[in-house]
VMD Tcl script that builds the backbone (N, CA, C; Angstrom):
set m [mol new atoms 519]
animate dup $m
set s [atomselect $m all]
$s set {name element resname resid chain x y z} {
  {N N UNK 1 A 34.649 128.202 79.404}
  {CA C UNK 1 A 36.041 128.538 79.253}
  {C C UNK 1 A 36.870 127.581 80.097}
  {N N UNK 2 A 37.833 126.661 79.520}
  {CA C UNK 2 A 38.585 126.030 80.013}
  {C C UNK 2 A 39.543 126.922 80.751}
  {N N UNK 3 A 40.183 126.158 82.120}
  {CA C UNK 3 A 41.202 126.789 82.779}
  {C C UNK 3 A 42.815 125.840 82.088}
  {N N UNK 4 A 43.735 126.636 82.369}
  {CA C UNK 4 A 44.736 125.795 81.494}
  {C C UNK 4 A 45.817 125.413 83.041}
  {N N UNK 5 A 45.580 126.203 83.987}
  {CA C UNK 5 A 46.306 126.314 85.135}
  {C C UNK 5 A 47.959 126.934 85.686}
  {N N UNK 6 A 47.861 127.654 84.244}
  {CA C UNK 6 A 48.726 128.422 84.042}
  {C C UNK 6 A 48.149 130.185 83.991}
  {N N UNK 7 A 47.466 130.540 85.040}
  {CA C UNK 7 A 46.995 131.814 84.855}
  {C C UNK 7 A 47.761 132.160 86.041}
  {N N UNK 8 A 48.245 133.811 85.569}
  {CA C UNK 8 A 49.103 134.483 86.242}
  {C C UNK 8 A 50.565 134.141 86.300}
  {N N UNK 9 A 50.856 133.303 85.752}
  {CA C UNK 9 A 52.474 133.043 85.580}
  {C C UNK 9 A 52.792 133.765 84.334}
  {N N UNK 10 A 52.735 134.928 83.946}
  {CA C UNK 10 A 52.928 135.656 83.041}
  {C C UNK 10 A 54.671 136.281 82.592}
  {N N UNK 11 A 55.367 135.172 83.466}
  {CA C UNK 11 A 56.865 135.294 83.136}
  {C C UNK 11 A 57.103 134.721 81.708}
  {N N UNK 12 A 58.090 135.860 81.172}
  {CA C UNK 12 A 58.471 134.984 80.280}
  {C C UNK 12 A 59.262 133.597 80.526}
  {N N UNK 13 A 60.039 133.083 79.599}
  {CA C UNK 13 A 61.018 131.884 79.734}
  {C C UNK 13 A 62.598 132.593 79.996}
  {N N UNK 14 A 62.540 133.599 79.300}
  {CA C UNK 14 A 64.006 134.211 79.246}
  {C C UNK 14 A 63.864 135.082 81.226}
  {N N UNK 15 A 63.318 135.720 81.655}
  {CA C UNK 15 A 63.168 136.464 82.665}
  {C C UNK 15 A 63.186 135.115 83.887}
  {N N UNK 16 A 62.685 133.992 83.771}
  {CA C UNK 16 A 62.837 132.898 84.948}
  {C C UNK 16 A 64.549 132.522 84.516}
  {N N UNK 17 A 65.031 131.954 83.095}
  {CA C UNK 17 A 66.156 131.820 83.335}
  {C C UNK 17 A 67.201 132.764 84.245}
  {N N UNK 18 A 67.141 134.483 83.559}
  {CA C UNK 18 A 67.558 135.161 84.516}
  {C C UNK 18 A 67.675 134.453 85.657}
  {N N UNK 19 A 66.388 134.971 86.761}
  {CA C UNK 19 A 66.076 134.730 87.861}
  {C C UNK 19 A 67.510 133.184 88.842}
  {N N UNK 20 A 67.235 132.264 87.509}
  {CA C UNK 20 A 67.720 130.751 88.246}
  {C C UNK 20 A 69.015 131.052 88.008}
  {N N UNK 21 A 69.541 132.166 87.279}
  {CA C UNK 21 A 71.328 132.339 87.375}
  {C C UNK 21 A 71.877 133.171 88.343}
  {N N UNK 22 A 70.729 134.148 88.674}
  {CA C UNK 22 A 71.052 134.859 89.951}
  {C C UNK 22 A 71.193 133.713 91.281}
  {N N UNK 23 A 70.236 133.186 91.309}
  {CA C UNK 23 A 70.162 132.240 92.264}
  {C C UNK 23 A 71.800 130.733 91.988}
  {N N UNK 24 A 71.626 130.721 91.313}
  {CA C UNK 24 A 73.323 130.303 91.073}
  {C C UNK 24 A 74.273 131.188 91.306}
  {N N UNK 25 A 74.168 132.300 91.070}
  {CA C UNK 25 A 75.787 132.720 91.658}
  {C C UNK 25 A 75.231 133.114 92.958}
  {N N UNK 26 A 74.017 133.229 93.821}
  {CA C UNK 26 A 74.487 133.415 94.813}
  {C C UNK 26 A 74.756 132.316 95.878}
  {N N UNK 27 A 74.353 131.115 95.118}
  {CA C UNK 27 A 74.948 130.193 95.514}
  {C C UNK 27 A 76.604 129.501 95.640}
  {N N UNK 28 A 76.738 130.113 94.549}
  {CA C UNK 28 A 78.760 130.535 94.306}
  {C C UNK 28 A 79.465 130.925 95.286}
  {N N UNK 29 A 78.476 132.524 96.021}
  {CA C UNK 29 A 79.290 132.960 96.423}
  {C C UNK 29 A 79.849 132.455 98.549}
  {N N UNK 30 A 78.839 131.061 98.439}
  {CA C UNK 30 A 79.399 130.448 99.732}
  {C C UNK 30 A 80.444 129.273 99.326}
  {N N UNK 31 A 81.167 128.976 99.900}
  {CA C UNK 31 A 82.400 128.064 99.668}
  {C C UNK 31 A 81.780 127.011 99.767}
  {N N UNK 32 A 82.664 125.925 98.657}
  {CA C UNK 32 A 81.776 124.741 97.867}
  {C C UNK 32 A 82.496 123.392 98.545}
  {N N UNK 33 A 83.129 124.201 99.458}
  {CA C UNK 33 A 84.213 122.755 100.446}
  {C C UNK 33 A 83.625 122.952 102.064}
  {N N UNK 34 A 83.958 122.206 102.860}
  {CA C UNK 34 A 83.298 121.453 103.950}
  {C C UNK 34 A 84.579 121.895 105.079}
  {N N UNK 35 A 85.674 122.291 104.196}
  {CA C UNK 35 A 86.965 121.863 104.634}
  {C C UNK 35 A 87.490 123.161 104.812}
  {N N UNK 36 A 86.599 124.351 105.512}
  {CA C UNK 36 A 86.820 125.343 106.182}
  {C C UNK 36 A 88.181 125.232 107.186}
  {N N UNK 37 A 88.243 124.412 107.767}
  {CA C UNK 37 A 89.162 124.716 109.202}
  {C C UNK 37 A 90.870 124.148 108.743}
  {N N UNK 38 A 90.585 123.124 107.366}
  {CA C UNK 38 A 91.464 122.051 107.303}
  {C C UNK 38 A 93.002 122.984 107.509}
  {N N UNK 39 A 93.691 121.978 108.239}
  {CA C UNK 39 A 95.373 122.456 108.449}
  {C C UNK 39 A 95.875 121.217 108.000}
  {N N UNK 40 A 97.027 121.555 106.741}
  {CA C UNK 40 A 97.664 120.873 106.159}
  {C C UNK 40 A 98.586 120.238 107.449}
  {N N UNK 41 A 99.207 121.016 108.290}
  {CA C UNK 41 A 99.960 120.053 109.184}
  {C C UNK 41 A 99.847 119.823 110.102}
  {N N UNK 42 A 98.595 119.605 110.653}
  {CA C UNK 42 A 97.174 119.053 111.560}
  {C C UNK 42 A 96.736 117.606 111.051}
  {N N UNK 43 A 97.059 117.040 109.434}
  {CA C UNK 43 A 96.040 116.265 109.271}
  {C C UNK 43 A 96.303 114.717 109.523}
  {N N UNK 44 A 95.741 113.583 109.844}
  {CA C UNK 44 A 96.420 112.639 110.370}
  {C C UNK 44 A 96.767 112.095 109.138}
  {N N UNK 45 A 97.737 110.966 109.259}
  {CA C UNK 45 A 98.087 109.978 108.217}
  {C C UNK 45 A 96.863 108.938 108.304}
  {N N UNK 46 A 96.830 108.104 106.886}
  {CA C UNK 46 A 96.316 107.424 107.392}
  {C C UNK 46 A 97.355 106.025 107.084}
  {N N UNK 47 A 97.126 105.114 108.247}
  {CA C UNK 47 A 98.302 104.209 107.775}
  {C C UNK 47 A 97.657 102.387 108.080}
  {N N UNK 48 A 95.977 102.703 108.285}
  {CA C UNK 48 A 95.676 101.793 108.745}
  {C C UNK 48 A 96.220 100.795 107.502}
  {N N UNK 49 A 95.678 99.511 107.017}
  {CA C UNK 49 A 95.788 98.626 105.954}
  {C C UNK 49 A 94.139 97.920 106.510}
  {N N UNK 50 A 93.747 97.218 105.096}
  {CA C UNK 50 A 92.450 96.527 105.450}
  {C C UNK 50 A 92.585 95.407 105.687}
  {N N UNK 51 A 91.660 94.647 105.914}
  {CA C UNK 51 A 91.525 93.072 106.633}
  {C C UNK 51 A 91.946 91.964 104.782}
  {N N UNK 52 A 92.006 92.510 103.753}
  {CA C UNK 52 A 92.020 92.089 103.262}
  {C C UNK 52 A 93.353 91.327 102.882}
  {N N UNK 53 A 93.550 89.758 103.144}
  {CA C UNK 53 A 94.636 89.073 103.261}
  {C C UNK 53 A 95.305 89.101 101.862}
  {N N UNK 54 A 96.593 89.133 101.511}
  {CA C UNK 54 A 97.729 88.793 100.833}
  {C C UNK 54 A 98.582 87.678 100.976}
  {N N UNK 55 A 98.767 86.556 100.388}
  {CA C UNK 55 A 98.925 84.929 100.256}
  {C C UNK 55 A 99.454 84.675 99.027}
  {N N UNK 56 A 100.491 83.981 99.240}
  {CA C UNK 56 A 101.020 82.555 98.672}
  {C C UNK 56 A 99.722 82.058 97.649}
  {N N UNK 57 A 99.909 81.892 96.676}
  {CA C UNK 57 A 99.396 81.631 95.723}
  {C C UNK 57 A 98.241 82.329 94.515}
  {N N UNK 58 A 97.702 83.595 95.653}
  {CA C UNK 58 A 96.582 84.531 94.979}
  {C C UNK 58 A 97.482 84.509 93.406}
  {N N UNK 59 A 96.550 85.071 92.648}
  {CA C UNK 59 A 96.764 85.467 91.683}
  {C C UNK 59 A 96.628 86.978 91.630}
  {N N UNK 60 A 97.579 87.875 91.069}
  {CA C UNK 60 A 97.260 89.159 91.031}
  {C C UNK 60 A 97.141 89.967 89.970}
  {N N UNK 61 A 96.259 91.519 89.990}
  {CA C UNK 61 A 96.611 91.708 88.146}
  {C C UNK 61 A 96.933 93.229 88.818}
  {N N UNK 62 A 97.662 93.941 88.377}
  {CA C UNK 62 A 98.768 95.199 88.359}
  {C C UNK 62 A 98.660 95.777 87.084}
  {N N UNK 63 A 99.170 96.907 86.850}
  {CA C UNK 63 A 99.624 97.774 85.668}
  {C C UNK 63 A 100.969 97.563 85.920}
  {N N UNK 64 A 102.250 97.336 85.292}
  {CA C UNK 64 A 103.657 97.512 85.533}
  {C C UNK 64 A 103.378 98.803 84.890}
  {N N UNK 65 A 104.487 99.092 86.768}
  {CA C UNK 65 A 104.962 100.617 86.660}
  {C C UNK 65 A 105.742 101.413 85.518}
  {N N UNK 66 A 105.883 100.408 84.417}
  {CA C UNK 66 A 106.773 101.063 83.046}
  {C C UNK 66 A 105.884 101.431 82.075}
  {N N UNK 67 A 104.439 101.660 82.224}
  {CA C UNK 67 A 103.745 102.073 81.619}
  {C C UNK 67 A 102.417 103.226 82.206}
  {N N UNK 68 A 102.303 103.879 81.885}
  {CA C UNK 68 A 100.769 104.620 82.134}
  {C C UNK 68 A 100.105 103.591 82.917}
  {N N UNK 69 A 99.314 103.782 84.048}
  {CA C UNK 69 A 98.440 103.572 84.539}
  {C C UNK 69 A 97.220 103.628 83.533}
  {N N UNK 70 A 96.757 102.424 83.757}
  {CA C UNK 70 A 95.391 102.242 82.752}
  {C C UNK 70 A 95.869 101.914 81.558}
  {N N UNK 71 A 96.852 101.848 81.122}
  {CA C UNK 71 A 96.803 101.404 79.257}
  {C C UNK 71 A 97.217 99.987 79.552}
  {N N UNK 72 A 96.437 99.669 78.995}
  {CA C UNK 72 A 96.463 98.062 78.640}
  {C C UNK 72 A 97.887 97.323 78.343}
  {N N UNK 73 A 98.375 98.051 77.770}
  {CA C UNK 73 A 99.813 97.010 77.473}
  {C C UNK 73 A 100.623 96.577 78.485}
  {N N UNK 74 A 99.968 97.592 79.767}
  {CA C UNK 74 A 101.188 97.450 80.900}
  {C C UNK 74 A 100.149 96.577 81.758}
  {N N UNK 75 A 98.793 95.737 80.953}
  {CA C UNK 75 A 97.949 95.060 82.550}
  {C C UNK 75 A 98.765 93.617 82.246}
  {N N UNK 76 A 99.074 93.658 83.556}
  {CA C UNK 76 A 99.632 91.742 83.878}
  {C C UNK 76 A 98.866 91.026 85.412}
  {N N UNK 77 A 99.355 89.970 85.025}
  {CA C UNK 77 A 98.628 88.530 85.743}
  {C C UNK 77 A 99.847 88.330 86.086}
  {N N UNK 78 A 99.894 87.956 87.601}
  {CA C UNK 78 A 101.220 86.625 88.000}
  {C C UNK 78 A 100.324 86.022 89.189}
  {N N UNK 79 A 101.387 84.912 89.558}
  {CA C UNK 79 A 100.788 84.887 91.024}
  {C C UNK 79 A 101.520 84.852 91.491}
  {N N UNK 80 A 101.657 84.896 93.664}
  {CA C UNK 80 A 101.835 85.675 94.222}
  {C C UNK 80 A 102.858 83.985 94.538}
  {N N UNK 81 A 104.556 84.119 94.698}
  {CA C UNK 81 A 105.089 82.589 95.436}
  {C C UNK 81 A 105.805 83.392 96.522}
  {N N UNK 82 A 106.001 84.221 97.038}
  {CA C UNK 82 A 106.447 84.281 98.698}
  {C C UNK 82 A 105.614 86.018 98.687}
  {N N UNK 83 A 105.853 86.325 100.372}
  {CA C UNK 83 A 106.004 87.056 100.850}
  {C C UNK 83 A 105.927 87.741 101.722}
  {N N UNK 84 A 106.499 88.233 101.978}
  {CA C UNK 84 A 107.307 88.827 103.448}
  {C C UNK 84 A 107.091 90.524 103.670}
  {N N UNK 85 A 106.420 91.123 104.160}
  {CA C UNK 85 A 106.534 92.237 104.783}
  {C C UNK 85 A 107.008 93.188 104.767}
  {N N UNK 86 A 108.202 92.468 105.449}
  {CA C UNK 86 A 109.449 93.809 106.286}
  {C C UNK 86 A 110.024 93.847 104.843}
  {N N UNK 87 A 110.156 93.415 103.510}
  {CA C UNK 87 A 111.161 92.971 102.754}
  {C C UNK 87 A 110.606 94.535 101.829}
  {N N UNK 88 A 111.466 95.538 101.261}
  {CA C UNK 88 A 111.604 96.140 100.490}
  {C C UNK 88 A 110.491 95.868 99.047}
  {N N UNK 89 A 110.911 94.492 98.583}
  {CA C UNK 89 A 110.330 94.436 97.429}
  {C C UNK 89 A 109.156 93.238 98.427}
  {N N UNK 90 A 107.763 93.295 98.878}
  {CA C UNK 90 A 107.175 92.039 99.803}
  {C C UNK 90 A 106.720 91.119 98.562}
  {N N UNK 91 A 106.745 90.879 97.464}
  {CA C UNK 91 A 106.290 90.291 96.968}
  {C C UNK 91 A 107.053 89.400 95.864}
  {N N UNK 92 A 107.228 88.021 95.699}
  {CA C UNK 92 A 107.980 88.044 94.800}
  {C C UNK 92 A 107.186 86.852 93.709}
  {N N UNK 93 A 106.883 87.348 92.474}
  {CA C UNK 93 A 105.727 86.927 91.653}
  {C C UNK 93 A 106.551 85.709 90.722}
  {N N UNK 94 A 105.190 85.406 89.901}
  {CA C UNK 94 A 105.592 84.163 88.959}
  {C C UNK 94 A 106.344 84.462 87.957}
  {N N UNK 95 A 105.931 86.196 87.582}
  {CA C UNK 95 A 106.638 86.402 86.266}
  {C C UNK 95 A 108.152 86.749 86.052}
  {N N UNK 96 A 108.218 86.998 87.708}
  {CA C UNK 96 A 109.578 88.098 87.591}
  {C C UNK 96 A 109.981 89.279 88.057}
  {N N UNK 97 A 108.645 89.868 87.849}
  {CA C UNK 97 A 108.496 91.084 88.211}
  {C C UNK 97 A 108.980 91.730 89.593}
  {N N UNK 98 A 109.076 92.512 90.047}
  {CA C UNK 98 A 109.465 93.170 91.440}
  {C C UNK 98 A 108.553 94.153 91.466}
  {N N UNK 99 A 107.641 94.519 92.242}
  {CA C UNK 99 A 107.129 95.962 92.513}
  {C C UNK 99 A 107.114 96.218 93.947}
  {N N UNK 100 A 107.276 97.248 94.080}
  {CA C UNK 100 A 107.091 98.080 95.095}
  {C C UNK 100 A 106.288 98.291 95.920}
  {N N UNK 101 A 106.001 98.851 96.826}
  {CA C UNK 101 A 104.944 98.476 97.950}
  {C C UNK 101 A 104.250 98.922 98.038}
  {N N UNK 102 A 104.038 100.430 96.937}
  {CA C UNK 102 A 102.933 101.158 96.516}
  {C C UNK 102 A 102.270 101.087 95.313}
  {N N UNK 103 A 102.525 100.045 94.951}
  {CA C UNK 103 A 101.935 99.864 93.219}
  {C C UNK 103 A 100.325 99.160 94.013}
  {N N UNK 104 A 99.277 99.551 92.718}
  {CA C UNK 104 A 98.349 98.940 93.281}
  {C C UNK 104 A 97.857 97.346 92.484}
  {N N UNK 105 A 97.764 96.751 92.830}
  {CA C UNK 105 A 97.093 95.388 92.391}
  {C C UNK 105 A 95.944 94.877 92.989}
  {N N UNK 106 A 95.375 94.027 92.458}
  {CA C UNK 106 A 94.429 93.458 92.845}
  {C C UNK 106 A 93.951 92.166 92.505}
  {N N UNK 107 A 93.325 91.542 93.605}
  {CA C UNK 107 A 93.317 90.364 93.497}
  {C C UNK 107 A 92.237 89.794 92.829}
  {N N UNK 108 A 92.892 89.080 91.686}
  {CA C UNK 108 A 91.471 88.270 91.047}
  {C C UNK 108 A 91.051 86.416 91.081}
  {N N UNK 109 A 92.093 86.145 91.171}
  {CA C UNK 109 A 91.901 84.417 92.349}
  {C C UNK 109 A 92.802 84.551 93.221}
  {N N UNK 110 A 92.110 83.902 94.230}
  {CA C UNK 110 A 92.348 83.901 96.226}
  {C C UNK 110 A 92.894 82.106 95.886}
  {N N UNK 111 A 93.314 81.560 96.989}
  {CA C UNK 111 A 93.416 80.218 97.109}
  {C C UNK 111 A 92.181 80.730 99.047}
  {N N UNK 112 A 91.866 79.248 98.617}
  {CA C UNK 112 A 90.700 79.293 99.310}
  {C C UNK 112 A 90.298 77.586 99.512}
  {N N UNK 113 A 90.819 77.292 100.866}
  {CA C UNK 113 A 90.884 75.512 101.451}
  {C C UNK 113 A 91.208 74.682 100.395}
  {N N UNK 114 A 92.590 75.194 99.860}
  {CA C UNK 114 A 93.680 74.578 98.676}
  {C C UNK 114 A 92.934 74.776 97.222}
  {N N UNK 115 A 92.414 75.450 97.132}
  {CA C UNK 115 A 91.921 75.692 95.702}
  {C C UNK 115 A 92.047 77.488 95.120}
  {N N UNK 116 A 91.951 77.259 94.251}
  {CA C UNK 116 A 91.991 78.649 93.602}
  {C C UNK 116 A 90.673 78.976 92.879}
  {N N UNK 117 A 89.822 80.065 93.319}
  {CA C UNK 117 A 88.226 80.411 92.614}
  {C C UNK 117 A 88.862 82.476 92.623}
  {N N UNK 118 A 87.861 82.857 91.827}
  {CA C UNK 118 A 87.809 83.894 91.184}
  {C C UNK 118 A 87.694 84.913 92.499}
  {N N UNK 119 A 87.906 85.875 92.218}
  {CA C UNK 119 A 87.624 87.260 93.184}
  {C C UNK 119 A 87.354 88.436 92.550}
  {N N UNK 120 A 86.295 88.776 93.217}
  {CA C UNK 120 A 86.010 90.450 92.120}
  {C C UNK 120 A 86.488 91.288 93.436}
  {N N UNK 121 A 88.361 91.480 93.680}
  {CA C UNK 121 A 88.777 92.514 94.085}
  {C C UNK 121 A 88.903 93.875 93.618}
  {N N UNK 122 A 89.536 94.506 94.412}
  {CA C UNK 122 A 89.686 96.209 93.933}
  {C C UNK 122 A 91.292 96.343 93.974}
  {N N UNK 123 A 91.626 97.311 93.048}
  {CA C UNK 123 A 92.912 98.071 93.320}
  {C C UNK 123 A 93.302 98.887 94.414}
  {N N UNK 124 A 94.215 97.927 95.018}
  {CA C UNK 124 A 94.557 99.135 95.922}
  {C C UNK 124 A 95.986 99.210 96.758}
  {N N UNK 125 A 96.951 99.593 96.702}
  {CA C UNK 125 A 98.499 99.650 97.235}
  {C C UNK 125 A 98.790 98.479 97.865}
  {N N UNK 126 A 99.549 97.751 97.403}
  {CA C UNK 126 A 100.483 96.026 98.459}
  {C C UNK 126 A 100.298 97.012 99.724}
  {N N UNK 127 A 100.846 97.832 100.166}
  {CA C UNK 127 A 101.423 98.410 101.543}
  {C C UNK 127 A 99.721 98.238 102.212}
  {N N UNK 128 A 98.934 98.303 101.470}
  {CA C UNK 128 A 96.886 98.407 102.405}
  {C C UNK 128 A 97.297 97.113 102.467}
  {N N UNK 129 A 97.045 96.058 102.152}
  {CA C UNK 129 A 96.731 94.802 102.567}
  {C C UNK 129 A 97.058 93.852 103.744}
  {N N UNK 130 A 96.922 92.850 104.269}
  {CA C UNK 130 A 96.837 92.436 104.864}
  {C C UNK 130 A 98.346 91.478 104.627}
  {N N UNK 131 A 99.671 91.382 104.427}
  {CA C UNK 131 A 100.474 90.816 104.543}
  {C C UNK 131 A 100.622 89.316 105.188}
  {N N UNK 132 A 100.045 88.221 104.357}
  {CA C UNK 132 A 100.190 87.176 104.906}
  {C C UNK 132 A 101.754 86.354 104.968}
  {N N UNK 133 A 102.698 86.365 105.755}
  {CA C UNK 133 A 104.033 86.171 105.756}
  {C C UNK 133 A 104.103 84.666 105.024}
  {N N UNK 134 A 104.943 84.266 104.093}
  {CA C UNK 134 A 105.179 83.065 103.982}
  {C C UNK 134 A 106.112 82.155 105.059}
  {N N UNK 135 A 105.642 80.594 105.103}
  {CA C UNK 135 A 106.874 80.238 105.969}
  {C C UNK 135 A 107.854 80.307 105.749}
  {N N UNK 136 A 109.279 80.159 107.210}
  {CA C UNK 136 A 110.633 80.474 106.508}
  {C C UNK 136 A 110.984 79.558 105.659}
  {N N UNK 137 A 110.489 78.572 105.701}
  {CA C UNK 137 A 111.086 76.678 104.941}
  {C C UNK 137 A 110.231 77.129 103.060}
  {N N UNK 138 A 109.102 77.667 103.312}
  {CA C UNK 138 A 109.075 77.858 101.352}
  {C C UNK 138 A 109.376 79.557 101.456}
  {N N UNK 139 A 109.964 80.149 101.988}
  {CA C UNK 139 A 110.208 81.469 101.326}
  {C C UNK 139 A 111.476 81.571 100.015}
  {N N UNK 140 A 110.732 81.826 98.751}
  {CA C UNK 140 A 111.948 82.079 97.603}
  {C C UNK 140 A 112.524 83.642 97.084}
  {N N UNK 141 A 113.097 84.206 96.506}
  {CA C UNK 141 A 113.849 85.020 96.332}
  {C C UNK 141 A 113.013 85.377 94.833}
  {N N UNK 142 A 113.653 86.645 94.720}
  {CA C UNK 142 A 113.047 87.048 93.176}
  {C C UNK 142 A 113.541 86.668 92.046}
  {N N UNK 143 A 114.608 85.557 92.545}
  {CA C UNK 143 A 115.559 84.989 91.257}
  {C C UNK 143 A 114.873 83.753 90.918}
  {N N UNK 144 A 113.483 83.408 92.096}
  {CA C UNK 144 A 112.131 82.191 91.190}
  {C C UNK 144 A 111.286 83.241 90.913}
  {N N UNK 145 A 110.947 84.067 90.662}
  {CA C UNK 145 A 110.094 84.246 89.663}
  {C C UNK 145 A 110.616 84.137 88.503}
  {N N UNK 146 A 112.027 84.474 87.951}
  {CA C UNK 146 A 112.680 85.213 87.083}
  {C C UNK 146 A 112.941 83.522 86.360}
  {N N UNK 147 A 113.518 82.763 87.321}
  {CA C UNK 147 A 113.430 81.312 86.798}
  {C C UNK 147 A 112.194 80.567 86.023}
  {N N UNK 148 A 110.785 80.825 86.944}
  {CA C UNK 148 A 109.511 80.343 86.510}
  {C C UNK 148 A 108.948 81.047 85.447}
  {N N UNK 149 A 109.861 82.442 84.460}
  {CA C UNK 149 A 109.156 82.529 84.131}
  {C C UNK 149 A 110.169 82.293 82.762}
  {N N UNK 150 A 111.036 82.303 82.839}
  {CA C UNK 150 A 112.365 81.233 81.925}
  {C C UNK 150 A 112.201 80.079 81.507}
  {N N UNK 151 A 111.568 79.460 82.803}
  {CA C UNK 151 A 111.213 78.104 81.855}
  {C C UNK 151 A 110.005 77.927 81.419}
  {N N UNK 152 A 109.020 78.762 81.365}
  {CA C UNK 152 A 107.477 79.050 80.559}
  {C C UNK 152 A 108.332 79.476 79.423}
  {N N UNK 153 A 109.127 80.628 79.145}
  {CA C UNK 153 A 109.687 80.938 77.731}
  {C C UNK 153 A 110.148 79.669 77.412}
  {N N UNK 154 A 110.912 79.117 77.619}
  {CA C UNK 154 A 111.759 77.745 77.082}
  {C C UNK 154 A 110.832 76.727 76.375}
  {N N UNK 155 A 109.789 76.342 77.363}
  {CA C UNK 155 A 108.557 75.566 77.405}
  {C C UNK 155 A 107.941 75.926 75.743}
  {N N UNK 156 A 107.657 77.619 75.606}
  {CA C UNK 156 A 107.351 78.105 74.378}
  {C C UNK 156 A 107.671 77.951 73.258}
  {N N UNK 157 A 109.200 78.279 73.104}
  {CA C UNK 157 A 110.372 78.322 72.032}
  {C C UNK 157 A 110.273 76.363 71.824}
  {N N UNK 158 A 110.474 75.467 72.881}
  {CA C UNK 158 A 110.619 74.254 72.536}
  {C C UNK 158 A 109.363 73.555 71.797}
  {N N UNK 159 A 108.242 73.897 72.264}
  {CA C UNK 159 A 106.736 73.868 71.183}
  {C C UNK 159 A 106.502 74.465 69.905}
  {N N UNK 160 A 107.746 75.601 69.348}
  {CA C UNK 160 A 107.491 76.748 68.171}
  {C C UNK 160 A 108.636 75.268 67.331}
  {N N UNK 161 A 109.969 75.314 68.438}
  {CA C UNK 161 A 110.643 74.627 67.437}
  {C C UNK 161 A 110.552 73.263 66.990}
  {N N UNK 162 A 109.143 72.401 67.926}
  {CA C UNK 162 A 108.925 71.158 67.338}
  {C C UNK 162 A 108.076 71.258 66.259}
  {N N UNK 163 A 107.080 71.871 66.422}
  {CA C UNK 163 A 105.876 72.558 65.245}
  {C C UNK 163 A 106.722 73.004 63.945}
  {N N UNK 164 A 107.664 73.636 63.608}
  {CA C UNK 164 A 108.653 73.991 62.414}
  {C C UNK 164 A 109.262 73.231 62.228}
  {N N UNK 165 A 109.908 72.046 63.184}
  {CA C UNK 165 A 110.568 70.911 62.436}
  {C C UNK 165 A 109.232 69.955 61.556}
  {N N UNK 166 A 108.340 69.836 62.318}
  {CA C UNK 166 A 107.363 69.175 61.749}
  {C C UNK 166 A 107.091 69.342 60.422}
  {N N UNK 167 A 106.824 70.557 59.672}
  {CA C UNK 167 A 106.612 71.536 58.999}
  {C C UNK 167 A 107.429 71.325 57.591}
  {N N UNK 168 A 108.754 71.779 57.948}
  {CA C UNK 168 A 109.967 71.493 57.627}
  {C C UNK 168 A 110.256 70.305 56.795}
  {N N UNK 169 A 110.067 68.717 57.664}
  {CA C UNK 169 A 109.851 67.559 57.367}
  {C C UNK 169 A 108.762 67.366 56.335}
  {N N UNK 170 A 107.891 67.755 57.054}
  {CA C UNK 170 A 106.529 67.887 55.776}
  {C C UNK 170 A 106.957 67.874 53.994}
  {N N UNK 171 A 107.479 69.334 54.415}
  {CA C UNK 171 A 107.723 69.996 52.908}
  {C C UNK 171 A 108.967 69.577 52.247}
  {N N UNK 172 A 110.086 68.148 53.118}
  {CA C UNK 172 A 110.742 67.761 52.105}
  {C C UNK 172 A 112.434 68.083 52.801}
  {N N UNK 173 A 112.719 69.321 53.571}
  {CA C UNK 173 A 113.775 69.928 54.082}
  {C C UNK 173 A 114.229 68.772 55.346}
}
mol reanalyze $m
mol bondsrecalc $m
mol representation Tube
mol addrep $m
């Protein structure tokens, strides 16, 4: 007679489930947080920022704040041409843009001993970072981004409208 090594476990399947739901709720019934003592106006801020530098030239990618967080239409690229700190808006980008000091971005090319290479940064608030001040002699205003990114449109429209004159000519007009 073979042994199967299942002798005396004569539970059913339904009577152990029982059993493992009792044992779940009485596991329920101790509190599932750590955070017994916590006092809402006890708790510190935190206000450190990380070592991670913010510079003149990074490239950055953001959600603009005029869209949902996470939907794609609102992900943009600029890079970074001044910034300053103490300044309300610290950043003032290639595209134009203005954000705020709590939007999160992240950096995906660094300049790095005058060059620009890739970065697999994280998202995380302008206000965490490491604020690298620009000098006072290149600090610009948010009226160059708004310029740099005027004359990329111009740049555009003047390539659409040589390509259609071309075109144009072609066919005789």
């Amino acid at each position: 007679e073979q042994s199967t090594g299942f002798e005396g476990s004569e539970q059913s399947n339904s009577e152990k489930d029982d059993e493992q739901s009792d044992i779940d709720m009485e596991e329920l019934e101790a509190p599932y947080t750590q955070a017994i003592t916590f006092d809402p106006d006890d708790f510190p801020k935190i206000t450190e920022t990380c070592n991670e530098p913010l510079r003149v030239g990074d490239e950055l990618e953001y959600y603009c704040p005029m869209f949902v967080a996470g939907d794609k239409r609102g992900l943009r690229q600029a890079s970074v041409l001044s910034v300053d700190p103490k300044d309300e808006i610290p950043l003032v980008l290639s595209n134009g843009e203005c954000l705020p000091s709590d939007i999160k971005v992240k950096r995906v090319r660094v300049i790095s001993d005058g060059e620009l290479i890739d970065h697999p940064g994280v998202f995380r608030p302008i206000k965490k970072f490491k604020l690298i001040k620009t000098n006072g002699n290149a600090k610009v205003n948010a009226a160059a981004g708004v310029m740099k990114e005027a004359a990329r449109f111009g740049d555009i429209m003047n390539r659409n409208v040589a390509k259609m004159r071309t075109v144009a000519q072609a066919e005789g007009f």
